[in-house]
C-alpha positions as CSV (number, residue, x, y, z in Angstrom):
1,X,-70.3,-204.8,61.4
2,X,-72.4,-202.0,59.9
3,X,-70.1,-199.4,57.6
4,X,-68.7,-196.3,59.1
5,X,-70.8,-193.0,58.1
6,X,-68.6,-190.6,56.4
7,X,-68.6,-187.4,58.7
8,X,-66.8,-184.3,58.9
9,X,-65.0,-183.4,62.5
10,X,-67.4,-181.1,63.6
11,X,-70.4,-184.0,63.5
12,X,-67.7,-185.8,64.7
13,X,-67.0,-184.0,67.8
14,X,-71.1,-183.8,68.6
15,X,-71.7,-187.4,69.0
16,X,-68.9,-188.3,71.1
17,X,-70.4,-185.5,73.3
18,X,-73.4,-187.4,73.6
19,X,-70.6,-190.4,75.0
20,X,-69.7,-187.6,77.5
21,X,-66.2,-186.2,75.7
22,X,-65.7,-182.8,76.0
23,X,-64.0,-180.0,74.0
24,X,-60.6,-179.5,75.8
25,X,-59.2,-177.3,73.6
26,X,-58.4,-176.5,69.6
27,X,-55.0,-176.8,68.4
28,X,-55.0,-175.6,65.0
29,X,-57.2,-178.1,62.6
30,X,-57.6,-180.5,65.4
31,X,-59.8,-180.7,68.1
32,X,-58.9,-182.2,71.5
33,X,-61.8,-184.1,73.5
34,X,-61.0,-185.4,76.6
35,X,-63.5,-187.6,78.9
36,X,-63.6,-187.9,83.2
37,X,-63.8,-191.6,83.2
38,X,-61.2,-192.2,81.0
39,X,-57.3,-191.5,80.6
40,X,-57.5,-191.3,77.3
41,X,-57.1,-187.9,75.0
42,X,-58.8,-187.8,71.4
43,X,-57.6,-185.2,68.7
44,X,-59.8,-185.3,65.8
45,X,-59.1,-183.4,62.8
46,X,-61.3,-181.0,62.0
47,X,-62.1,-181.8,58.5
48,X,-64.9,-181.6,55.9
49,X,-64.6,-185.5,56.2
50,X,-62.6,-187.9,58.8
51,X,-60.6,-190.8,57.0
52,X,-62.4,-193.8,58.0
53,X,-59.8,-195.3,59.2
54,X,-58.9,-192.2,61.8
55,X,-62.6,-192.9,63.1
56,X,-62.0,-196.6,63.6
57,X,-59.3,-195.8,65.5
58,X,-60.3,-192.8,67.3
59,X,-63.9,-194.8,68.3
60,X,-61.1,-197.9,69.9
61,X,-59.5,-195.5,71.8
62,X,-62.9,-194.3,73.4
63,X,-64.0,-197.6,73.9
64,X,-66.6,-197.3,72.2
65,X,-68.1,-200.1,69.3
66,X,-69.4,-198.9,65.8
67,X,-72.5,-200.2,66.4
68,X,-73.1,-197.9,69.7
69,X,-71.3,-194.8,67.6
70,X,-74.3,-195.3,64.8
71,X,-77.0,-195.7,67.3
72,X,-76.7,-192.8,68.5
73,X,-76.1,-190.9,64.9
């Protein structure tokens, strides 16, 4: 598994647009995506950098793989 890229929420936010989240709303430092084909909510903090571990987990509740998150970094 390649390593996780160390991002800030903003950067964070663009790519899973290119997965087709979009910005529901901003609640303070986080920022809620939500996505059409999925039931799922993500709130990413917006941060000059994302724990790594709050990426992991935020990329498993997309359903999406590190592998296809880099790709398209």
């Amino acid at each position: 598994m390649p390593p996780l890229p160390i991002l800030g929420g903003k950067e964070f936010v663009r790519i899973f647009g290119l997965f087709g989240w979009q910005v529901a709303r901003q609640s303070g430092s986080h920022i809620i995506l939500i996505n059409a084909e999925s039931t799922a909510t993500l709130s990413v903090p917006d941060h000059n950098e994302v724990a790594k571990g709050t990426l992991r987990s935020l990329m498993r509740a997309s359903g999406l793989t590190v592998t296809e998150f880099i790709e398209k970094r």
